[in-house]
C-alpha positions in Angstrom: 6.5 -9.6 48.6 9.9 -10.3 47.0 10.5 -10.2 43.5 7.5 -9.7 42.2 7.2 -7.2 39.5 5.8 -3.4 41.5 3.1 -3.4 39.1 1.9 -7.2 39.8 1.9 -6.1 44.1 -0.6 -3.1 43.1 -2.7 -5.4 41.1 -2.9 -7.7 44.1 -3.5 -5.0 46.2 -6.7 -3.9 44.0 -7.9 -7.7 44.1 -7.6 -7.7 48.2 -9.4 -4.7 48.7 -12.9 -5.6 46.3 -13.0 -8.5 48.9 -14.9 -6.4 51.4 -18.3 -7.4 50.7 -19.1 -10.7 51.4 -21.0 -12.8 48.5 -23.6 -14.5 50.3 -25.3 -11.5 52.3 -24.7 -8.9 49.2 -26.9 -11.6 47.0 -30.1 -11.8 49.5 -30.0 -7.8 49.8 -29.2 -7.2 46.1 -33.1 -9.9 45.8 -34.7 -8.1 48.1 -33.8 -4.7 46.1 -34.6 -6.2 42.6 -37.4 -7.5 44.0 -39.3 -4.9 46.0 -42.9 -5.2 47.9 -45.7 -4.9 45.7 -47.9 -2.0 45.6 -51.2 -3.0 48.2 -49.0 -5.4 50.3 -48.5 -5.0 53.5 -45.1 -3.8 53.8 -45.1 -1.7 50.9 -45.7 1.7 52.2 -43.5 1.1 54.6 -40.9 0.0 52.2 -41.5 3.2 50.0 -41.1 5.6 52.7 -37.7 4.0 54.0 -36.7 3.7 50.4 -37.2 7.4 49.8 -35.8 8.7 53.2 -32.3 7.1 52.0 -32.0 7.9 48.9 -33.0 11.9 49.8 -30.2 11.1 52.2 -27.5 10.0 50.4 -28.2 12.8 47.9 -27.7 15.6 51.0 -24.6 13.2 51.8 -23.1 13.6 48.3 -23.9 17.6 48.6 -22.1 17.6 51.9 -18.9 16.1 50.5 -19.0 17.1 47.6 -19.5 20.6 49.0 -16.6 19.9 51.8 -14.5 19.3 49.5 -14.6 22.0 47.3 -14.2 24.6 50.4 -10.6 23.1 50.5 -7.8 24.7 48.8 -6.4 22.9 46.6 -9.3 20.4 46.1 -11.5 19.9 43.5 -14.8 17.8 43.3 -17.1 16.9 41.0 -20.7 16.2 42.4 -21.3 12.4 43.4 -24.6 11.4 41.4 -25.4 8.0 41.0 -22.8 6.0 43.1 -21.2 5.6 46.3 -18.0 7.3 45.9 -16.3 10.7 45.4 -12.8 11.4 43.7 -11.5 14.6 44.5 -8.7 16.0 42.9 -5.9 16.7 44.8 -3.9 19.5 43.7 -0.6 18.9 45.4 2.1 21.4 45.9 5.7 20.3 44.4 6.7 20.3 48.1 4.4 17.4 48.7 5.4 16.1 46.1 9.2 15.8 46.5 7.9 14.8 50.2 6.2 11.6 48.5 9.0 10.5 46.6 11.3 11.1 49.3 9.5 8.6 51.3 9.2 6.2 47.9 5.6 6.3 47.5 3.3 7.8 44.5 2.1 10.9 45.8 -1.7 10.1 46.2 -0.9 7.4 48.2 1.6 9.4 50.5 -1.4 12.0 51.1 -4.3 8.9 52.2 -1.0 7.4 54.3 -0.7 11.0 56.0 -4.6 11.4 56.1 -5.0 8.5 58.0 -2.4 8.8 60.3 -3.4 12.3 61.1 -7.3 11.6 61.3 -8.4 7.6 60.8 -9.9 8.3 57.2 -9.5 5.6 55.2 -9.4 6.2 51.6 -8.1 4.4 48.1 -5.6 6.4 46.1 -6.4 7.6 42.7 -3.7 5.9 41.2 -4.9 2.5 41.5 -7.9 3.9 39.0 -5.7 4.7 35.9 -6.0 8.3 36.6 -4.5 10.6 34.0 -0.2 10.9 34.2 0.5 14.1 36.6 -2.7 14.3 38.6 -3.9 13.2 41.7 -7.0 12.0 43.1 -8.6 9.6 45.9 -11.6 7.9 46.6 -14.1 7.8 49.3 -17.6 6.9 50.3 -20.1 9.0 51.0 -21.9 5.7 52.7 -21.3 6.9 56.7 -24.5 8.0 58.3 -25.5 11.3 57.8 -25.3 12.6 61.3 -21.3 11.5 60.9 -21.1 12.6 57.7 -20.9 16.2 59.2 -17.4 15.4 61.0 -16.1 13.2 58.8 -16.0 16.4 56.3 -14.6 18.4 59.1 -11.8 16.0 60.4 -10.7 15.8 56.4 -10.6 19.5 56.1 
């Protein structure tokens, strides 16, 4: 983009990237999910015991992230409870940083640049979240299925 104000390109960024789910199908499974099987019907056991299995999943998912990164030096995490997402805090050396502004880019955003050059994660930098002036952070799902969710947390460490 040419002359265009930096802080109008990260907002346009921001917009591109919350187009990843598509309206149409999110709708019918956000129906189904408000409206659940009724207790007695035919599917509802059913329903109740996949329900259940996920969401003790996800909760072992969160632990194993969460837990991941807080075995890293220089990471800090709070536990994920209640959404799809960590933030860890990235607590970069001024070597890292000088490295990111060498290059031109926020720091955060240098660090998921290098992570996913050096091991295919994808995640969002902190920075386009408003995080607080002189700290660092990015964002990532704890979504993968749990029998990837083991080497996911080894390839970030």
């Amino acid at each position: 983009m040419t002359n265009i104000h930096p802080g109008a390109i990260e907002e346009m960024y921001k917009i591109a990237s919350i187009n990843l789910s598509p309206g149409t199908v999110g709708q019918i499974a956000m129906s189904c999910m408000v409206n659940p099987p009724a207790p007695g019907s035919p599917s509802y056991d059913l329903w109740r015991q996949e329900r259940e299995g996920e969401l003790a999943s996800l909760r072992r998912r969160a632990h194993m992230v969460t837990d991941g990164f807080n075995s890293l030096e220089g990471v800090t995490c709070n536990f994920t409870e209640g959404a799809m997402y960590a933030f860890p805090r990235l607590h970069l050396p001024p070597k890292a940083v000088a490295a990111a502004k060498a290059a031109g880019k926020a720091p955060d955003v240098f660090y998921c640049l290098r992570l996913l050059e050096a091991t295919g994660i994808s995640t969002v930098p902190g920075s386009g979240f408003g995080q607080e002036e002189g700290t660092f952070h990015l964002r990532t799902t704890i979504l993968p299925r749990e029998e990837k969710m083991a080497e996911f947390v080894q390839l970030f460490k």
